[in-house]
C-alpha positions as CSV (number, residue, x, y, z in Angstrom):
1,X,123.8,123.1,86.2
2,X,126.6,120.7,86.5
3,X,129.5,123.5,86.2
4,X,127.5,125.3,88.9
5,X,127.3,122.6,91.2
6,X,131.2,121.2,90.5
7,X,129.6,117.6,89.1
8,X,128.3,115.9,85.9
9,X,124.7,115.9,85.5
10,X,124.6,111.7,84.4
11,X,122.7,109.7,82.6
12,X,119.0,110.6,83.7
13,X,117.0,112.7,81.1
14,X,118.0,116.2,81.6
15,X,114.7,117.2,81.7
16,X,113.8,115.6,84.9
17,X,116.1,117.5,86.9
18,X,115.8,120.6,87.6
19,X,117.8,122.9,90.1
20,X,115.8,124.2,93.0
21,X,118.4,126.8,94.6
22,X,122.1,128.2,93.7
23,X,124.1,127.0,97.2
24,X,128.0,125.3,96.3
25,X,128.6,122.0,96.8
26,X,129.3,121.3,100.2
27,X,132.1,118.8,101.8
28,X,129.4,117.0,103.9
29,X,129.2,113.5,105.4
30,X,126.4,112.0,103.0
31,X,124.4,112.3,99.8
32,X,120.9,113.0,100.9
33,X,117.9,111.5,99.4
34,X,114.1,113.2,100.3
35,X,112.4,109.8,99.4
36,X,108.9,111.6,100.1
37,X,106.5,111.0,97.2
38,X,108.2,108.0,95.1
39,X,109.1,105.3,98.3
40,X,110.2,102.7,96.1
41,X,113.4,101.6,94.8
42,X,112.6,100.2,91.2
43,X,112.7,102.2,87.9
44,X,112.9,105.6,90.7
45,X,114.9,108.3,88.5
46,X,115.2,110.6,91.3
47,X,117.1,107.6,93.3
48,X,119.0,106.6,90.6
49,X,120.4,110.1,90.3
50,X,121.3,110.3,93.7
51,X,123.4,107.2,93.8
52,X,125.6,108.2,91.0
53,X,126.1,111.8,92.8
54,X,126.9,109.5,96.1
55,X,129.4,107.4,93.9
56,X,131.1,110.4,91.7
57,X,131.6,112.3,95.4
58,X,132.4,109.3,97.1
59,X,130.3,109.5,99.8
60,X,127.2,106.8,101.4
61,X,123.7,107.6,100.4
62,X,121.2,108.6,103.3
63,X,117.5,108.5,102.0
64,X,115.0,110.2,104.5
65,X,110.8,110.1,104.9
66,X,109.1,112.3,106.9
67,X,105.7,111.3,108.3
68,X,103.3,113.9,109.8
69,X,100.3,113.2,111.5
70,X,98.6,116.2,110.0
71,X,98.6,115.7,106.4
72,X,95.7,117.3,104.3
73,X,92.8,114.6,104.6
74,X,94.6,111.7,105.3
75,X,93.0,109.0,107.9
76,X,94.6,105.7,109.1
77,X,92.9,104.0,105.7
78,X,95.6,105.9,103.7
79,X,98.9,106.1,106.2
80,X,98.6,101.9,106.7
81,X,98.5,101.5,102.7
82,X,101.6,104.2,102.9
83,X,102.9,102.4,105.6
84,X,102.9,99.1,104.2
85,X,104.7,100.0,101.4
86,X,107.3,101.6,103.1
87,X,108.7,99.0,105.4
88,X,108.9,97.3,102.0
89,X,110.9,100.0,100.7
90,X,113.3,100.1,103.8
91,X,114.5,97.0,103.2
92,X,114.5,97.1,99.2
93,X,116.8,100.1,100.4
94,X,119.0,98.0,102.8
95,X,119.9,95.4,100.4
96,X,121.2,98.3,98.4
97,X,123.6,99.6,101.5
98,X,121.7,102.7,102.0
99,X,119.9,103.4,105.1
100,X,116.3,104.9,105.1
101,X,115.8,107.7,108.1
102,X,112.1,108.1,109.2
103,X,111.3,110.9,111.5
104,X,108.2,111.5,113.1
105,X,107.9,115.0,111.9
106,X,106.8,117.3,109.2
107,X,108.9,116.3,106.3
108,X,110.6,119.8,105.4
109,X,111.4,120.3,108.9
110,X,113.1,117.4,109.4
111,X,115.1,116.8,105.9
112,X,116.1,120.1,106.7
113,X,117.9,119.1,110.1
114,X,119.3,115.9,107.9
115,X,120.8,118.3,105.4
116,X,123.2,120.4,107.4
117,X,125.7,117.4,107.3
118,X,124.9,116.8,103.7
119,X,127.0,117.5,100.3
120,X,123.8,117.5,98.1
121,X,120.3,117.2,98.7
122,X,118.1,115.2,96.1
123,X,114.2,115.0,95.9
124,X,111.6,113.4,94.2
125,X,109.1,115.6,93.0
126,X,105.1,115.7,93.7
127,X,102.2,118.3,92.5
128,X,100.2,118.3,95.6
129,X,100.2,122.4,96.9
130,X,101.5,120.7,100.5
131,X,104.2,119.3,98.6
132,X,105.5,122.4,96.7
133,X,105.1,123.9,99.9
134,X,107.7,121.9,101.0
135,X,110.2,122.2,98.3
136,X,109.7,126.0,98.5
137,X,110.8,126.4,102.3
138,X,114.1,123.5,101.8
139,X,115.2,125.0,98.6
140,X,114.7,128.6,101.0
141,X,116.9,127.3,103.5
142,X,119.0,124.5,102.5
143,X,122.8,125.2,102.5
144,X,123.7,122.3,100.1
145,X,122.4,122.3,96.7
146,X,119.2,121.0,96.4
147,X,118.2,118.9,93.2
148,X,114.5,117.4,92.4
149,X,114.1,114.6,89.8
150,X,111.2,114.3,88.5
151,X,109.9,110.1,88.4
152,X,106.3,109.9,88.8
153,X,105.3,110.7,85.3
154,X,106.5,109.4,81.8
155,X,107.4,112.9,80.7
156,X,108.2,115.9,82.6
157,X,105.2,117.9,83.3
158,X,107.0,121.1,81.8
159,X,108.7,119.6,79.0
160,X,104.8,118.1,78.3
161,X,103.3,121.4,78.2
162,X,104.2,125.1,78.8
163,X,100.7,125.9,80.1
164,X,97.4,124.6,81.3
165,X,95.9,122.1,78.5
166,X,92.2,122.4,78.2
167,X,91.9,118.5,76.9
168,X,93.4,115.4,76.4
169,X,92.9,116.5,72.7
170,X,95.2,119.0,73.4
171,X,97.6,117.5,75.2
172,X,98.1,113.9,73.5
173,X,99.6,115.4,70.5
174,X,102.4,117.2,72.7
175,X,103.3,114.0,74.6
176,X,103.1,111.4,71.4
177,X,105.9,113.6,70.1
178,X,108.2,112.9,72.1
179,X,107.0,110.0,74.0
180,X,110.1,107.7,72.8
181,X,112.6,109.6,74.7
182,X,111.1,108.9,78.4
183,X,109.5,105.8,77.6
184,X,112.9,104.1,78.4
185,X,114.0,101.0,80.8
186,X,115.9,102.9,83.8
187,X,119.5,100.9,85.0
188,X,119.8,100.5,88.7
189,X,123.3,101.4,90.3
190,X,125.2,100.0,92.5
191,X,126.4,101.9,95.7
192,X,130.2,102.1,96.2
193,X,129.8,103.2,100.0
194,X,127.0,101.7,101.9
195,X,125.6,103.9,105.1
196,X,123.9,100.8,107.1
197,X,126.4,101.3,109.7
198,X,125.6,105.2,110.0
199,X,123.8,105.9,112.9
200,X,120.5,107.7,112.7
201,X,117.4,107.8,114.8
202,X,114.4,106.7,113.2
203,X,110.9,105.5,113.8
204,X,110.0,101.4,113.8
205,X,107.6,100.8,110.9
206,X,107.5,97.3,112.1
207,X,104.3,98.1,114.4
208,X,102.0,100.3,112.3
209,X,99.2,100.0,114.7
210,X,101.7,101.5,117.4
211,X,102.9,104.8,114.8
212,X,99.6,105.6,113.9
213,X,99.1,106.1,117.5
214,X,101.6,108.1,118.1
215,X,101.3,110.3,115.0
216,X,97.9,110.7,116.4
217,X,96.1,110.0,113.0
218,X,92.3,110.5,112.4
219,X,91.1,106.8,112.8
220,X,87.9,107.1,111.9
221,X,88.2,105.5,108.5
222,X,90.0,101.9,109.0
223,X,92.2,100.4,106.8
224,X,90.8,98.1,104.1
225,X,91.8,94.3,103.3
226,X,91.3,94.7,100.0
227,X,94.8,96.3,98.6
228,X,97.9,96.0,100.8
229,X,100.1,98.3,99.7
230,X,103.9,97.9,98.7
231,X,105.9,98.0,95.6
232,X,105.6,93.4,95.2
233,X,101.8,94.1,95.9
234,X,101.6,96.5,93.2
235,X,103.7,94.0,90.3
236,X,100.8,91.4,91.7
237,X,98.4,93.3,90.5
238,X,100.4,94.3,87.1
239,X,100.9,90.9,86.4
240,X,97.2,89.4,86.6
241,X,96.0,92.8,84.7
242,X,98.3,92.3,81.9
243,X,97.3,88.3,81.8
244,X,93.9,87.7,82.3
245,X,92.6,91.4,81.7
246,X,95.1,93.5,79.5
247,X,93.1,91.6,76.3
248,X,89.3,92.5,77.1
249,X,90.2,96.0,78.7
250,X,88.7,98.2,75.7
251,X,85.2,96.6,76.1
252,X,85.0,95.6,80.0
253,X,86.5,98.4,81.5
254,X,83.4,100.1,82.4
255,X,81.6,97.6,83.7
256,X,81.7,97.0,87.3
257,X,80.3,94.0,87.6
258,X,83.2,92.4,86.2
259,X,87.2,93.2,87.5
260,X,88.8,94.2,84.4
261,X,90.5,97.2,85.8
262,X,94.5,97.1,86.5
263,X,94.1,98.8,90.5
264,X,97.1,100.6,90.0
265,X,95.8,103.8,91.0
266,X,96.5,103.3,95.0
267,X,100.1,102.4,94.2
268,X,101.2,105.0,91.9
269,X,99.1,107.6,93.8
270,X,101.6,106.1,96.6
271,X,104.9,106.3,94.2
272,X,104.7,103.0,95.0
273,X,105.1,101.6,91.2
274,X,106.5,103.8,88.4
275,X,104.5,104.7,85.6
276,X,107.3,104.1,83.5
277,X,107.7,100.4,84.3
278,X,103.3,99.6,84.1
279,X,104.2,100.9,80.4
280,X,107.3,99.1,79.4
281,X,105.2,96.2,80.9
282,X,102.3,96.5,79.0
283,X,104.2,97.5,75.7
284,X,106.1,93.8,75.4
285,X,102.7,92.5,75.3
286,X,100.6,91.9,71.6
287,X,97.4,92.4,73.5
288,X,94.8,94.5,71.6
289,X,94.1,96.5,74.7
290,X,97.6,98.2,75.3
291,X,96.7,101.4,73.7
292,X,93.0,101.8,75.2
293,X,95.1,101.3,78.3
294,X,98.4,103.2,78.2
295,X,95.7,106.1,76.7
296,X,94.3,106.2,80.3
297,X,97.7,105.6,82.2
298,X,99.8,108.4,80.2
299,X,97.5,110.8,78.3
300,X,95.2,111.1,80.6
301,X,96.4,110.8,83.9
302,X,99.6,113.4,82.8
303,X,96.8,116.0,81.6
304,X,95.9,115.4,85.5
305,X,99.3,116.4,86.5
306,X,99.3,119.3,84.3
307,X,95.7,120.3,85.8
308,X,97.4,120.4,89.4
309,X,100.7,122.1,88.3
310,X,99.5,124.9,86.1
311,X,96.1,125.6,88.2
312,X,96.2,127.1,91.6
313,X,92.8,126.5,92.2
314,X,92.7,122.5,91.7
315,X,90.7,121.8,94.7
316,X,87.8,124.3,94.7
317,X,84.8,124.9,92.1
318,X,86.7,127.8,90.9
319,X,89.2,125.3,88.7
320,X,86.5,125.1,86.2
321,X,86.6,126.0,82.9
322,X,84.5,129.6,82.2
323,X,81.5,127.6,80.4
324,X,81.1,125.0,82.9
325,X,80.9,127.6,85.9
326,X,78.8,129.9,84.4
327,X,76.0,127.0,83.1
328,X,76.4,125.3,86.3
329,X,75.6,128.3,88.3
330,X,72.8,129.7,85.7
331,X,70.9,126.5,86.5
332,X,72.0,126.9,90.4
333,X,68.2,127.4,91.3
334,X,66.8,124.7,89.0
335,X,64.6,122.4,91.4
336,X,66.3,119.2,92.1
337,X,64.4,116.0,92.4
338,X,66.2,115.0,96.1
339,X,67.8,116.7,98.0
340,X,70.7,115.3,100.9
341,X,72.8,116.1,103.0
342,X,76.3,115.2,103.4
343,X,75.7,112.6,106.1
344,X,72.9,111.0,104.5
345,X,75.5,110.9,100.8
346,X,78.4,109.8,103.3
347,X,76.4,106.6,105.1
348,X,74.5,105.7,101.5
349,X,71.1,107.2,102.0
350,X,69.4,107.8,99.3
351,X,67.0,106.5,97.1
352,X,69.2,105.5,94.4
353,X,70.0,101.9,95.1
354,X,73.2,102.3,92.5
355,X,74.5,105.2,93.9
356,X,73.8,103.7,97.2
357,X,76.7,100.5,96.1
358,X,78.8,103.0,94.6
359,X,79.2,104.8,97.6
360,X,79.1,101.4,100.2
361,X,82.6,99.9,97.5
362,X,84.1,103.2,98.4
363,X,83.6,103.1,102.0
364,X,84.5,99.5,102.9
365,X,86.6,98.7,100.3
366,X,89.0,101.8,99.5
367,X,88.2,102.3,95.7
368,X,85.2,102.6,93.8
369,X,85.1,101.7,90.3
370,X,86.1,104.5,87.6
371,X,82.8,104.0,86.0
372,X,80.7,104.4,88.7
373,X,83.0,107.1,90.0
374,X,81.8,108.8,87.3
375,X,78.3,108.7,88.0
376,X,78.7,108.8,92.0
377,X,80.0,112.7,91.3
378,X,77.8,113.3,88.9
379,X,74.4,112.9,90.7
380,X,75.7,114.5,93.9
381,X,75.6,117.8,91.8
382,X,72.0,116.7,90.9
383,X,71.1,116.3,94.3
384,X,72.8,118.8,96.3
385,X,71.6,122.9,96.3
386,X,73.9,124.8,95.4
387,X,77.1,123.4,92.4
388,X,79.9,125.4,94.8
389,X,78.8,122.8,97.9
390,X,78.0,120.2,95.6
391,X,81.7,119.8,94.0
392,X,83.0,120.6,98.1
393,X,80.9,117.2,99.1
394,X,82.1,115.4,95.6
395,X,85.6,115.9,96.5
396,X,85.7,115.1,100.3
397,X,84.1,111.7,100.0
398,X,86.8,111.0,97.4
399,X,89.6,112.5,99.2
400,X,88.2,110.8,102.6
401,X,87.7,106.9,101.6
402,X,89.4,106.8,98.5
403,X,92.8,104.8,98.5
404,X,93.7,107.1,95.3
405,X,92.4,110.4,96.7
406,X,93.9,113.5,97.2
407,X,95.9,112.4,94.1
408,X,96.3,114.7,90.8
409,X,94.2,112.1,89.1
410,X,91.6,112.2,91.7
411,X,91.0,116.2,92.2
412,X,91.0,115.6,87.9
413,X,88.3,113.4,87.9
414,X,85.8,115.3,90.5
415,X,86.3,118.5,88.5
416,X,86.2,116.4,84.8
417,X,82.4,115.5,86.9
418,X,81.9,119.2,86.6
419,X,82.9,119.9,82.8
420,X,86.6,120.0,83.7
421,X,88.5,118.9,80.6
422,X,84.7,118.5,78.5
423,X,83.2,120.3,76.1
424,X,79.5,121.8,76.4
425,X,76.7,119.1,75.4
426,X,73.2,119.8,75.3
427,X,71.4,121.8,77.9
428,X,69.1,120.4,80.2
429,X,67.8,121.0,84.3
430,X,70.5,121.2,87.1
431,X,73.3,120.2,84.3
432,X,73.1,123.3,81.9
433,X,75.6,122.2,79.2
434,X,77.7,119.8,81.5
435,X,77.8,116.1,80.8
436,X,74.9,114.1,82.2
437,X,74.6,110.4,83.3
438,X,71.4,108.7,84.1
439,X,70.6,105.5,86.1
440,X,69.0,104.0,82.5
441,X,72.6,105.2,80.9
442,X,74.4,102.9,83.3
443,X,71.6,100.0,82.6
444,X,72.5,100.3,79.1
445,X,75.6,99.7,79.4
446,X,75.4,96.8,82.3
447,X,73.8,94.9,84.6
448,X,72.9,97.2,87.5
449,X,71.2,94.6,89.4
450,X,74.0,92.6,89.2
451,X,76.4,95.5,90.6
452,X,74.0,96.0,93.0
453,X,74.1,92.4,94.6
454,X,78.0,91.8,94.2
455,X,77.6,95.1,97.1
456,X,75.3,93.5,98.9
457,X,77.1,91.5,101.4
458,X,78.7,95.3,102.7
């Protein structure tokens, strides 16, 4: 790549980069930096790379977000967390000398415009279909090379895996391997040629209230007061999880009626925080609950983004493994106890009290706990007709209220609901051989009264 492109490749892990079309290096006014799914300016390979390119052609560094008001699902609960975070990231950016661009228009379209007076294009990479949408029609189009770095997982979903992993069984091995070779501290460059003084048009973040207006975003869900988002919000978090919580994580995690959980799902479904850095973080600790946790940050949530990248059909019933759909639909006409509809799941109508919380923490707060996450999906197949609508319903509540939804881990964890990445257990009514959960499983395991009340008050 680098004798193609007429520079050295640096010191980022070769794996991460990857070429996305064969134009020549161009002699343009600016290194170009599509800062669309990692916003942040810590431990961000992808920006990292792009500042040594800026500083071995000599030229400032332009980073650019596009912002469209259609985005698959999103409401203003999701673009003010996104929003939040990017002011931060602005000005992280400025103190760096490199000017952020933010155009009111659908991001391809616009870095596209941006990179006509550009000597190299550099992205970020994300697994959303939307998003390889996007790469697809730039790297169509673009007539400067365009390069994507890989920095929202510890290892490269390719180098990880060739192919679709049917467990975290399956997968673990291939990532413990070579885990040591990502799971490295990433140096921050400095900028030779700042670009504050370039002028660009770009949207004011300052009045968030104003943008969503403008962008004309659905605003039927409202933002929530319980995560602000932002890169400093995020290390908040980190920090209290790693010292009051990091220690009894193995035992309390599922329980809900405690907060033993690290909430770093909004932020790096955000790019907001780098799951690079929450590891390095948690590995300088002694605390018995590092591996339990960096299980669930790496292992799992990277068999997630191999899920998304290797199976088309993520997002609909038809991700399921063979076993899982056919039991599911053999048992299709089994009587169900209740029935509901969406509206009476979506405003907490049923005559499960639990579910009932579960579903009221998502609404009003932005995130329901994993556990009961877990459960939430889990009865809605129980209760709705047919499997097909019930994994539909499963999946829009998520992707509606959830600050972590339509994230990899997210469209992982409806279908895991549904046998996805499980093996067959004993059949039973409704289920066939997927996983069940009952309400006396979750009393078992805590106090469900308890959960119930700490609701209450919403």
């Amino acid at each position: 790549m680098s004798a193609d492109h007429g520079f050295k490749l640096g010191s980022i892990q070769r794996e991460r980069i990857k070429k996305l079309n064969e134009a020549s290096l161009k002699n343009g006014s600016y290194i170009l930096y599509w800062m669309q799914a990692s916003p942040r300016t810590e431990y961000n390979h992808a920006l990292e790379y792009a500042v040594e390119k800026a500083n071995e052609l000599n030229r400032p560094l332009i980073a650019f977000f596009g912002i469209t008001g259609n985005f698959p699902e999103a409401n203003e609960r999701s673009y003010w967390f996104m929003l939040e975070g990017l002011l931060e990231t602005k000005k992280s950016l400025e103190e760096r000398g490199i000017q952020l661009v933010v155009w009111n228009q659908s991001p391809e379209k616009g870095i596209l415009k941006l990179s006509r007076q550009a000597s190299l294009l550099v992205s970020d990479r994300g697994y959303l279909r939307i998003q390889r949408r996007w790469y697809q029609y730039v790297a169509g189009k673009a007539s400067c090379p365009f390069i994507q770095v890989e920095t929202n997982v510890v290892v490269p979903v390719e180098t990880a895996s060739s192919k679709e992993e049917y467990s975290a069984a399956t997968l673990r091995p291939k990532l413990t391997r070579i885990l040591g070779k990502y799971l490295i501290p990433l140096k921050e460059r400095s900028l030779r040629i700042h670009s504050l003084d370039m002028e660009f048009e770009s949207v004011e973040l300052e009045n968030p209230r104003r943008l969503l207006d403008e962008l004309n975003v659905d605003r039927t869900v409202k933002k929530v007061e319980s995560f602000k988002g932002g890169t400093s919000e995020a290390k908040k978090h980190l920090r209290v999880f790693i010292r009051s919580k990091l220690d009894e994580y193995p035992t309390l995690r599922n329980n809900p009626t405690v907060d033993f959980v690290s909430n770093m799902s909004p932020y790096l479904h955000f790019g907001q925080i780098s799951p690079v850095y929450i590891a390095l973080e948690v590995l300088k600790t002694e605390s018995p609950g590092k591996e339990t946790y960096l299980e669930e940050l790496i292992v799992r949530r990277e068999l997630s983004m191999n899920f998304l990248f290797y199976n088309e059909e993520y997002d609909s019933f038809d991700c399921l493994p063979e076993w899982a759909k056919n039991t599911l639909m053999a048992h299709r006409k089994d009587p169900r106890p209740y029935k509901y509809s969406l509206e009476e799941l979506e405003n907490s109508e049923t005559h499960d009290s639990v579910w009932n919380a579960a579903q009221q923490e998502m609404v009003e707060t932005g995130k329901m706990h994993g556990y009961m996450r877990m459960y939430w999906a889990k009865k809605i197949l129980e209760w709705v007709e047919s499997p097909v609508e019930a994994f539909r319903i499963a999946l829009y509540l998520n992707n509606k209220y959830e600050l972590d939804g339509r994230d990899p881990n997210s469209f992982a964890g409806v279908a895991w609901c549904f046998g996805k990445h499980d093996r067959p257990w004993r059949e039973r009514p409704i289920y066939g051989k997927v996983r069940y959960m009952s309400e006396n499983g979750l009393k078992r395991k805590f106090d469900v009264d308890k959960y119930i009340k700490k609701l209450q008050f919403y």
